[in-house]
Structures are given as structure tokens and as C-alpha cells.
PQR file with spaces between the fields and no chain letter, atoms N, CA, C, O and H, PARSE charges and radii, in Angstrom:
ATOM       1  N    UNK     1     -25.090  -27.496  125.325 -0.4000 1.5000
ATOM       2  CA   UNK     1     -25.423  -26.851  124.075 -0.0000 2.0000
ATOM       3  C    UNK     1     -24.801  -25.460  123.990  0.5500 1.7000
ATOM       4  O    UNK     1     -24.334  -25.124  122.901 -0.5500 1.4000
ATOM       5  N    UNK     2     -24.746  -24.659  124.970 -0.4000 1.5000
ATOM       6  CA   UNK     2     -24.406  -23.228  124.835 -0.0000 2.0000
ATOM       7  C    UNK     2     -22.768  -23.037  125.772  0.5500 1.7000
ATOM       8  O    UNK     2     -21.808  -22.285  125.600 -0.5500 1.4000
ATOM       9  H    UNK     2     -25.124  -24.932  125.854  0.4000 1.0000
ATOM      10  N    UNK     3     -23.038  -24.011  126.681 -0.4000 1.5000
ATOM      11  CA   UNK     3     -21.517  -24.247  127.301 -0.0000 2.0000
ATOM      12  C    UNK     3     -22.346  -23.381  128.556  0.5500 1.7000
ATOM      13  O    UNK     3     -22.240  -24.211  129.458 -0.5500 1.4000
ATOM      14  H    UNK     3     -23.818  -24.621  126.821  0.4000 1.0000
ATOM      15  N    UNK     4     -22.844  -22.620  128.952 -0.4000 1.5000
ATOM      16  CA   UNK     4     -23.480  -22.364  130.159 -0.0000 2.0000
ATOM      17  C    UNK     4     -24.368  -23.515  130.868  0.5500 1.7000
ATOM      18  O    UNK     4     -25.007  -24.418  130.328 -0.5500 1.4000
ATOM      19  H    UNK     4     -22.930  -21.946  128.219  0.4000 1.0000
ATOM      20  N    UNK     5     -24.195  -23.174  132.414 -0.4000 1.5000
ATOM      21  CA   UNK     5     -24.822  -24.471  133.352 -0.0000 2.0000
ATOM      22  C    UNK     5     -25.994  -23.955  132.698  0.5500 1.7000
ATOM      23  O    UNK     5     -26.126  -23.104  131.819 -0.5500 1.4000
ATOM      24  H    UNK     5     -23.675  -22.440  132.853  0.4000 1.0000
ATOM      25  N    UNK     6     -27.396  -25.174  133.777 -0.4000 1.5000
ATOM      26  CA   UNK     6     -28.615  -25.282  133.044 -0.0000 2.0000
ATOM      27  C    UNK     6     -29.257  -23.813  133.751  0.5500 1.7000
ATOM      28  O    UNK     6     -29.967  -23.010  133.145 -0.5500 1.4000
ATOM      29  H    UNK     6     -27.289  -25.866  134.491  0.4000 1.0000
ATOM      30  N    UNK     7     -28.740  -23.678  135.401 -0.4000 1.5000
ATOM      31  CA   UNK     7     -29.584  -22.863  136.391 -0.0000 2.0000
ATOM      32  C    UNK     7     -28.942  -21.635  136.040  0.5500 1.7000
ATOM      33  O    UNK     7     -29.369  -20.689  136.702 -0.5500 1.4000
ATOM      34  H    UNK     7     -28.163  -24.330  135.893  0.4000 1.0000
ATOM      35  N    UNK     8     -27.796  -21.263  134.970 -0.4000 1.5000
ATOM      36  CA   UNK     8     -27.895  -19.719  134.765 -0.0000 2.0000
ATOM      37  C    UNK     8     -29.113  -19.393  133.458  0.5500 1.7000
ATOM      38  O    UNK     8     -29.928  -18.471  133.448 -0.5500 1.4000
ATOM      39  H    UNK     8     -27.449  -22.031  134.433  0.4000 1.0000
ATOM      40  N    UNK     9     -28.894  -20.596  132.285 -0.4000 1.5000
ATOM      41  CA   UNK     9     -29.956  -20.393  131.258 -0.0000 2.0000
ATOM      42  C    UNK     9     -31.416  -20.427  132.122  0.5500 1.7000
ATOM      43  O    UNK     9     -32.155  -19.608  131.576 -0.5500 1.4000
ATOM      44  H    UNK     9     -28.231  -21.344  132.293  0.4000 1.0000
ATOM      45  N    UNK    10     -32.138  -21.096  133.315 -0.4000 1.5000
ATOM      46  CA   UNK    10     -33.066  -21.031  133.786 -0.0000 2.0000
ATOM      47  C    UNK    10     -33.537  -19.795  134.595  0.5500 1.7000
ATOM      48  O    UNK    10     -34.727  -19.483  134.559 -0.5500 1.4000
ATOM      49  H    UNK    10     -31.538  -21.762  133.758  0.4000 1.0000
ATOM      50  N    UNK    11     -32.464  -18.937  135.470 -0.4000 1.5000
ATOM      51  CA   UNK    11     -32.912  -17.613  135.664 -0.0000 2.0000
ATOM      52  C    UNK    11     -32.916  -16.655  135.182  0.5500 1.7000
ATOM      53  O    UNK    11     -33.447  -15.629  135.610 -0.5500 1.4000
ATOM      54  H    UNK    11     -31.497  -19.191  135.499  0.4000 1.0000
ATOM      55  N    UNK    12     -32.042  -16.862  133.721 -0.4000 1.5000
ATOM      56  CA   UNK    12     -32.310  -15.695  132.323 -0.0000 2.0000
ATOM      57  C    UNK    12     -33.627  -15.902  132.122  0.5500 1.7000
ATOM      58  O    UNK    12     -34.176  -14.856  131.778 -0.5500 1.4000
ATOM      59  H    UNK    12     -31.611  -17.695  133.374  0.4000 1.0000
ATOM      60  N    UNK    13     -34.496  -16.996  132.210 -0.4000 1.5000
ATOM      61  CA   UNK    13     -35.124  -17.136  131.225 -0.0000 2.0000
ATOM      62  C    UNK    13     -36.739  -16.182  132.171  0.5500 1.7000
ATOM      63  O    UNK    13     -37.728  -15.762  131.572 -0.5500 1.4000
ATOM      64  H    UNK    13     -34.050  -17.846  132.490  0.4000 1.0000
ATOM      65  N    UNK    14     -36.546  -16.108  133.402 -0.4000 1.5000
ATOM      66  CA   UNK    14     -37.645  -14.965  133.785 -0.0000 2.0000
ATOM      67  C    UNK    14     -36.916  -13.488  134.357  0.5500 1.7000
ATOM      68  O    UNK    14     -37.397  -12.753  135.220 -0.5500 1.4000
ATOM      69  H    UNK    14     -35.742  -16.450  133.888  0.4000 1.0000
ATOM      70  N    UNK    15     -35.617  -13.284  133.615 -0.4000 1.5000
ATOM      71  CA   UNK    15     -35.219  -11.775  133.494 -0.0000 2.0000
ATOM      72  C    UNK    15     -35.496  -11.213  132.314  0.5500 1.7000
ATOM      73  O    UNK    15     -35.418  -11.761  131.214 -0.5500 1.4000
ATOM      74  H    UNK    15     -35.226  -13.881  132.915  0.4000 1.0000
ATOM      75  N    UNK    16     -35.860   -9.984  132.579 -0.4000 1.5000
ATOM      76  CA   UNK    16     -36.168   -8.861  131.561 -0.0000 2.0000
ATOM      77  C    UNK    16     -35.008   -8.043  130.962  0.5500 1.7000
ATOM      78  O    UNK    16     -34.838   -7.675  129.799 -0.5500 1.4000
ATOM      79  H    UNK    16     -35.923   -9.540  133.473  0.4000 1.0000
ATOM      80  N    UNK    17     -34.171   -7.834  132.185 -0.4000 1.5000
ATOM      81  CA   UNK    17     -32.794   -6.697  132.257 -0.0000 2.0000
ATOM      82  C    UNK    17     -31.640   -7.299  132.907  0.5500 1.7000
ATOM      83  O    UNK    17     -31.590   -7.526  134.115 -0.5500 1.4000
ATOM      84  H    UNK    17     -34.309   -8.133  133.129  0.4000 1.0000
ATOM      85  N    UNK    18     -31.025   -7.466  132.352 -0.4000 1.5000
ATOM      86  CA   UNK    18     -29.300   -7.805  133.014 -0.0000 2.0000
ATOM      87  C    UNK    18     -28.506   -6.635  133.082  0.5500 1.7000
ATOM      88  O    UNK    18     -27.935   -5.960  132.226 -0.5500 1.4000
ATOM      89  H    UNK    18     -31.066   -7.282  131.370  0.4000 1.0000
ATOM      90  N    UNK    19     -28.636   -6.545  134.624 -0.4000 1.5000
ATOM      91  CA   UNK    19     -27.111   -4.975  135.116 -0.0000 2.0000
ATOM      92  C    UNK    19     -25.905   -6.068  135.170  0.5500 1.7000
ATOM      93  O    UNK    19     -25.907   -7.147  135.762 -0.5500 1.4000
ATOM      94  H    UNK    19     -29.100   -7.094  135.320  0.4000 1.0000
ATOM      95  N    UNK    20     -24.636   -5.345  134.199 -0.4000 1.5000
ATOM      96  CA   UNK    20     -23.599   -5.864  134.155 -0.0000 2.0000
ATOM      97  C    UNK    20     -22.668   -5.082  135.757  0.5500 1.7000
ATOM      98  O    UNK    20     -22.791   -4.031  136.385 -0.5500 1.4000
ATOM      99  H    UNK    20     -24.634   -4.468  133.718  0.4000 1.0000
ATOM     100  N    UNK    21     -21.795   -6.276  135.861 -0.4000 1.5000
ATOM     101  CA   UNK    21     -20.839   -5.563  137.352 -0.0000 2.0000
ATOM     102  C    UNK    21     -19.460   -6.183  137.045  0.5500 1.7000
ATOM     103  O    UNK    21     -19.259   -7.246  136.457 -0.5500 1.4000
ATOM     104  H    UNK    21     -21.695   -7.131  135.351  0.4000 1.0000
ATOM     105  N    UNK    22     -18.795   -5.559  137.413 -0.4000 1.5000
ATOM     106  CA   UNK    22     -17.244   -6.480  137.585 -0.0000 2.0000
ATOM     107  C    UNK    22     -17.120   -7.851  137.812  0.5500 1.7000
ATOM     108  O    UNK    22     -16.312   -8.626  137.301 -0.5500 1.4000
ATOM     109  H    UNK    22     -18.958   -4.695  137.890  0.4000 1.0000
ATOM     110  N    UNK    23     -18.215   -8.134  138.830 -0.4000 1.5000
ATOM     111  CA   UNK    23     -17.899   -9.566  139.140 -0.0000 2.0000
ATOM     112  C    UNK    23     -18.763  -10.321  138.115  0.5500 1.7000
ATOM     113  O    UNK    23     -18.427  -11.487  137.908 -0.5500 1.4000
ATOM     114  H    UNK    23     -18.871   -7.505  139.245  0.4000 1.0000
ATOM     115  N    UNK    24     -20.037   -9.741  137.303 -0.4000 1.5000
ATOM     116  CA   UNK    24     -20.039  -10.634  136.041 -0.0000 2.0000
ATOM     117  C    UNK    24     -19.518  -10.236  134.825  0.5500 1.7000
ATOM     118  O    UNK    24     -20.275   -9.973  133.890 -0.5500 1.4000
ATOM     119  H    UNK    24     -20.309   -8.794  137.471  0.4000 1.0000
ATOM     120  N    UNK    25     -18.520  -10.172  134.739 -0.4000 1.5000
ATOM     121  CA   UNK    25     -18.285   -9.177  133.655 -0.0000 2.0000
ATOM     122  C    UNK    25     -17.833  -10.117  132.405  0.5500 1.7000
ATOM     123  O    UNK    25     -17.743   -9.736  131.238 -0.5500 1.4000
ATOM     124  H    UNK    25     -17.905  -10.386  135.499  0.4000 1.0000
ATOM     125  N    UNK    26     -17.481  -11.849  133.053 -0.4000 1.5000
ATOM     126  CA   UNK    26     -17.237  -12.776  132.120 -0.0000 2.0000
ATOM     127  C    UNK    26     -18.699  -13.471  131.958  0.5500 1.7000
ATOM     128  O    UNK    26     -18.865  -13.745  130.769 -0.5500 1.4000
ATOM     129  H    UNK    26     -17.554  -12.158  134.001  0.4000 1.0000
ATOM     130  N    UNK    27     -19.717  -13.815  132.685 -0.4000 1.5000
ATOM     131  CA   UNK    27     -21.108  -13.838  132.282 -0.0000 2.0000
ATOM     132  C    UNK    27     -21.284  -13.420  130.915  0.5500 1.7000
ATOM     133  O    UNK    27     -21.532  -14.053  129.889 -0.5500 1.4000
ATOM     134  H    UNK    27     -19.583  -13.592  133.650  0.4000 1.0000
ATOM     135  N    UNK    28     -21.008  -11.644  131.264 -0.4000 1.5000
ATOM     136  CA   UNK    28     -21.966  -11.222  130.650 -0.0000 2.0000
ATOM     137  C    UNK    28     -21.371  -11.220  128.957  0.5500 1.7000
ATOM     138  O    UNK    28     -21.985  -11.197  127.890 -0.5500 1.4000
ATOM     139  H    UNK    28     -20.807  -11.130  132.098  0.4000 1.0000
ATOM     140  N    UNK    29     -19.918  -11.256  129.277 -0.4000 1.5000
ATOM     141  CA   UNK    29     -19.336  -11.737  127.458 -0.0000 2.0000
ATOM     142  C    UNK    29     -19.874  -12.704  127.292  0.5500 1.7000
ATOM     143  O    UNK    29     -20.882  -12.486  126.621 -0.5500 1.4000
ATOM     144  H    UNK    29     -19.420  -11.275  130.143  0.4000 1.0000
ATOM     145  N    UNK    30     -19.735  -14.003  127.610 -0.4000 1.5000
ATOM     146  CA   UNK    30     -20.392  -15.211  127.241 -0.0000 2.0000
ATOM     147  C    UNK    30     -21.621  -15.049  126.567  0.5500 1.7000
ATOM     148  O    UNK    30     -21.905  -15.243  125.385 -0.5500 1.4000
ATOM     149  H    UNK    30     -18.916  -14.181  128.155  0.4000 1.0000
ATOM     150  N    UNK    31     -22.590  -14.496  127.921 -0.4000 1.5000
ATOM     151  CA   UNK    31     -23.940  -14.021  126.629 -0.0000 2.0000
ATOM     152  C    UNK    31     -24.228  -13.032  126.161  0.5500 1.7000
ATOM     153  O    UNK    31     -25.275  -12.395  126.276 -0.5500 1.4000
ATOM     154  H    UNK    31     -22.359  -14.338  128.881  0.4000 1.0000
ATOM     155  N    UNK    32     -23.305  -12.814  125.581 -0.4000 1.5000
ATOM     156  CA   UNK    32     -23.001  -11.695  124.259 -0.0000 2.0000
ATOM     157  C    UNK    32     -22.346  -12.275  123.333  0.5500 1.7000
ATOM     158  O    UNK    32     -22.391  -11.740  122.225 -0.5500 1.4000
ATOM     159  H    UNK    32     -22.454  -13.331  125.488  0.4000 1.0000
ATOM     160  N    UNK    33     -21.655  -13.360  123.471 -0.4000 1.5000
ATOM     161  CA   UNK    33     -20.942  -14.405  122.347 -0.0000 2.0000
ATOM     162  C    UNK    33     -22.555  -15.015  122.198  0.5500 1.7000
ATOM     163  O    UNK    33     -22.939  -15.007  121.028 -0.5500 1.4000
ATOM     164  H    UNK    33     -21.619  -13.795  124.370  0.4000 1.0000
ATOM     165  N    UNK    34     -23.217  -15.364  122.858 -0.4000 1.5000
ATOM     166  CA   UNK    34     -24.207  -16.580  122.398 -0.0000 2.0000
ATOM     167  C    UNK    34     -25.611  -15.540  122.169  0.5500 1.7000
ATOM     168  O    UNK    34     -26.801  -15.736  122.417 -0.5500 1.4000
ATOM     169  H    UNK    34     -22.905  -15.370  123.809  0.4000 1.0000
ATOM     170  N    UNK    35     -24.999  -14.549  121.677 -0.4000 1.5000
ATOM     171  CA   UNK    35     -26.564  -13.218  121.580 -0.0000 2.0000
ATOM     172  C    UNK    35     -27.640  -13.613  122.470  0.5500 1.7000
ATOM     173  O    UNK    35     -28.718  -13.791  121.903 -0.5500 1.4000
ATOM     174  H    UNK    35     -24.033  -14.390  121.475  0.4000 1.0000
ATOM     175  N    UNK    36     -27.617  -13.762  123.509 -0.4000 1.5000
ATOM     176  CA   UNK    36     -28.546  -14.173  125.056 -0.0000 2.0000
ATOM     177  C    UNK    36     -28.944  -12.495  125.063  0.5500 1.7000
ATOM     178  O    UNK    36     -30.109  -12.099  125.010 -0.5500 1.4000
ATOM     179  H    UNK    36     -26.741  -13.617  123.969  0.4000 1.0000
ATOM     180  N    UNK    37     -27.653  -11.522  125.144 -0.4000 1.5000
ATOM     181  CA   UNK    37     -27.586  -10.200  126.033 -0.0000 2.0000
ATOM     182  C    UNK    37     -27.852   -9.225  125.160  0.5500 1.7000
ATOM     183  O    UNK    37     -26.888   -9.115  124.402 -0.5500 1.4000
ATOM     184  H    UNK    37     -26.707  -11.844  125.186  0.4000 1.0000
ATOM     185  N    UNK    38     -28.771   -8.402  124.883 -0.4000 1.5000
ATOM     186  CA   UNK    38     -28.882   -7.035  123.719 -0.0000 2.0000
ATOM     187  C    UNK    38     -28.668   -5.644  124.444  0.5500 1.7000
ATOM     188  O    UNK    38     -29.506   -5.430  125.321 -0.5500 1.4000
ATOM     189  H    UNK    38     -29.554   -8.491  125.499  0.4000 1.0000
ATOM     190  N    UNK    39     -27.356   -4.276  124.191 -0.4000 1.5000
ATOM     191  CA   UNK    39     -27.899   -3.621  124.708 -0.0000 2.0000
ATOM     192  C    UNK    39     -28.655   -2.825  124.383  0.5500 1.7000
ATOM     193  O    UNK    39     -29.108   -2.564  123.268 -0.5500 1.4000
ATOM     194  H    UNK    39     -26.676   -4.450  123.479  0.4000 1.0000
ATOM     195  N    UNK    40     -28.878   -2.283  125.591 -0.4000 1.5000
ATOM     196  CA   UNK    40     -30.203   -1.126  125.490 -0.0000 2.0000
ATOM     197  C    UNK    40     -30.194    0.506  124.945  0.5500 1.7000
ATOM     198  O    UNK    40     -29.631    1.435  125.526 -0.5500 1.4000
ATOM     199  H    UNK    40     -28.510   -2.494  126.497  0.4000 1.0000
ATOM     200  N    UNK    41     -30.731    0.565  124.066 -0.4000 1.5000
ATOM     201  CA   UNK    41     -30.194    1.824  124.167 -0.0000 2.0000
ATOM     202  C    UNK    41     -31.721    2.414  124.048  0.5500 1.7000
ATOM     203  O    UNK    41     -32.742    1.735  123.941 -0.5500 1.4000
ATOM     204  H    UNK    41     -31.188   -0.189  123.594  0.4000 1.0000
ATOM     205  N    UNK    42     -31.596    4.284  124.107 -0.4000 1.5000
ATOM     206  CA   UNK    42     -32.084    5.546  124.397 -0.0000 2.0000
ATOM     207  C    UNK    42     -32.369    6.272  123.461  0.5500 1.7000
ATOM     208  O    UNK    42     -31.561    6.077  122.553 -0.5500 1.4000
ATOM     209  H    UNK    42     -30.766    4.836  124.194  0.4000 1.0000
ATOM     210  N    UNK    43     -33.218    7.131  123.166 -0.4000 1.5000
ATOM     211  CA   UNK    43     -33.757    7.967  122.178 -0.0000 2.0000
ATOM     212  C    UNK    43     -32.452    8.214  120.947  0.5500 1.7000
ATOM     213  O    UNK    43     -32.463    7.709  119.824 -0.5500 1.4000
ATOM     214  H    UNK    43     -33.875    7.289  123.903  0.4000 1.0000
ATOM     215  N    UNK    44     -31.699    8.845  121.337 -0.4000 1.5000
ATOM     216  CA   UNK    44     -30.310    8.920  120.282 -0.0000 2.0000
ATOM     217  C    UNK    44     -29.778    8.084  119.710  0.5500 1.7000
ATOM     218  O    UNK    44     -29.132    8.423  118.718 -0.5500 1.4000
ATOM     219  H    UNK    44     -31.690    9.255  122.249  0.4000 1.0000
ATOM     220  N    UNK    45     -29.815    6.906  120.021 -0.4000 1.5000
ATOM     221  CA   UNK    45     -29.580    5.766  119.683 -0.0000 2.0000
ATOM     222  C    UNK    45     -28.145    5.102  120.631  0.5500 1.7000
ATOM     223  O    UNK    45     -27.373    4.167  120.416 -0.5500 1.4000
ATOM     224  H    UNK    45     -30.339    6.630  120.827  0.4000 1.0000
ATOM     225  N    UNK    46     -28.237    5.829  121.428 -0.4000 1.5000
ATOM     226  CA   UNK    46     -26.435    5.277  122.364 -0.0000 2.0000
ATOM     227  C    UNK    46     -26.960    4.556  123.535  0.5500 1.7000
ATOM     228  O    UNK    46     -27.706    4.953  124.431 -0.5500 1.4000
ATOM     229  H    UNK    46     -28.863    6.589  121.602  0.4000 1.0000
ATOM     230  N    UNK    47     -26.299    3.177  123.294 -0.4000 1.5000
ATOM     231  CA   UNK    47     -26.323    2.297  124.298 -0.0000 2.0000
ATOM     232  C    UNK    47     -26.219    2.694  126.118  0.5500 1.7000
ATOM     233  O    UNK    47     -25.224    3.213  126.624 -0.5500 1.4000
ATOM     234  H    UNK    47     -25.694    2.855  122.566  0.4000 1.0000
ATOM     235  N    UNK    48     -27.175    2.402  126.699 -0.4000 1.5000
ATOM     236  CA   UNK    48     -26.907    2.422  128.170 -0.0000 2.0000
ATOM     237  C    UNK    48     -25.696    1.721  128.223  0.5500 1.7000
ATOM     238  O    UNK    48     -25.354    0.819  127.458 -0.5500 1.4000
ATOM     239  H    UNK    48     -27.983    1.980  126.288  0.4000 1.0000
ATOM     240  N    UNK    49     -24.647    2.486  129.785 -0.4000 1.5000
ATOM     241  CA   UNK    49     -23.771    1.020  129.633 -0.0000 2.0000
ATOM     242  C    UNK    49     -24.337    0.469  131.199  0.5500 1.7000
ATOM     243  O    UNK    49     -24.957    0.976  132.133 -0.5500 1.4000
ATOM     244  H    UNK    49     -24.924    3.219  130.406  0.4000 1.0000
ATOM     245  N    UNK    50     -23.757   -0.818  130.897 -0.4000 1.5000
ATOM     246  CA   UNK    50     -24.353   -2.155  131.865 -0.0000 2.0000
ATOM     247  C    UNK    50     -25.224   -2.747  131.766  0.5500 1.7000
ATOM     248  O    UNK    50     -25.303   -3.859  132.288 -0.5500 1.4000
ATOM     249  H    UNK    50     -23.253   -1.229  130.138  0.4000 1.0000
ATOM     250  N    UNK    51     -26.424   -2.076  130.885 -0.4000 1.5000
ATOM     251  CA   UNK    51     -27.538   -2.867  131.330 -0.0000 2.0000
ATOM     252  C    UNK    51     -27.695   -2.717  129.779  0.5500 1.7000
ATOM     253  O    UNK    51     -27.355   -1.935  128.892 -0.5500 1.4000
ATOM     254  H    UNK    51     -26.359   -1.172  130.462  0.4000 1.0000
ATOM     255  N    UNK    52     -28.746   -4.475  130.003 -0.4000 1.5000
ATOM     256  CA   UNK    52     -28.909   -5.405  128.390 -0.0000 2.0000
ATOM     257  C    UNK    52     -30.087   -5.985  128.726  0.5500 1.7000
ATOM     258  O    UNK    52     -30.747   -6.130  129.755 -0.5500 1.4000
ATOM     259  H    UNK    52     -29.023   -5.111  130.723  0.4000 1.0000
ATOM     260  N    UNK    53     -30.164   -6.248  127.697 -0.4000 1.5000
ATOM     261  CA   UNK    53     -32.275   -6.870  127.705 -0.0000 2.0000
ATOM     262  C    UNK    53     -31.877   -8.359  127.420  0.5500 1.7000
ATOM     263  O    UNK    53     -30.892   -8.604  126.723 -0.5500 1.4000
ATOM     264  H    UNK    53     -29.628   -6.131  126.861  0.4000 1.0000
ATOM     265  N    UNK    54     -32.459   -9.105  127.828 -0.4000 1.5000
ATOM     266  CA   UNK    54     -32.508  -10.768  128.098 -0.0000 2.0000
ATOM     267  C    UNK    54     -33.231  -11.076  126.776  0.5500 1.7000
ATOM     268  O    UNK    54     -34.407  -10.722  126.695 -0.5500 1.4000
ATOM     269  H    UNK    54     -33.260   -8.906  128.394  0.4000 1.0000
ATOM     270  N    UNK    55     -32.478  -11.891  125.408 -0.4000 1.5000
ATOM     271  CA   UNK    55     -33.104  -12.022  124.775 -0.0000 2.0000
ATOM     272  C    UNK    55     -33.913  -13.539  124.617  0.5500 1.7000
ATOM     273  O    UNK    55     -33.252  -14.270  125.354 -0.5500 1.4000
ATOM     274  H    UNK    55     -31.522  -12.179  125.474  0.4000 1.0000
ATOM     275  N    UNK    56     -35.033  -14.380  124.009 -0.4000 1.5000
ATOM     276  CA   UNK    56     -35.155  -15.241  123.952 -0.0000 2.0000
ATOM     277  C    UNK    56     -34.574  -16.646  123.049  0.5500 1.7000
ATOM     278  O    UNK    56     -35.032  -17.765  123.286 -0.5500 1.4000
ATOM     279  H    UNK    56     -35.570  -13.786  123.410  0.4000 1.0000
């Protein structure tokens, strides 16, 4: 359905926060193509970088 295996959609599904790294760095486009990944941002409104909230 999403083109991701079943056991990466199954350990998103009890994360809160995804830290992005080099070595996922195609992960983490993928779920950002399939809006899985939101980032986070801070009082000002500017995105943390790396880290994204696990959406449902």
C-alpha cells in the first residue's frame, strides 16, 4: 500500500519522534512523500532540523 515493508510501518507505529541521520536519510524522504514524518518546530515557528513527529 505505501511501498514501505510491513516491520518499518510497525515500529513507526509506537514512535513518537524520528531523529533523521545520513544513513536514513532515504527513510526519512519516503515518509515525508507519504506524510508519515511532520517536522517539529519551536516557539518562532522554525523547524528543528532532524527530528519529526511520527504521524498517524
Amino acid at each position: 500500500m505505501t511501498g514501505l515493508s510491513e516491520d518499518i510501518i510497525y515500529l513507526l507505529k509506537d514512535v513518537e519522534v524520528f531523529e533523521s541521520s545520513r544513513k536514513t536519510h532515504n527513510l526519512r524522504r519516503k515518509l515525508m512523500k507519504k506524510h508519515l514524518l511532520e517536522p517539529i518546530t519551536d516557539d518562532p515557528g522554525r523547524s528543528k532540523r532532524k527530528i519529526y513527529r511520527v504521524t498517524s
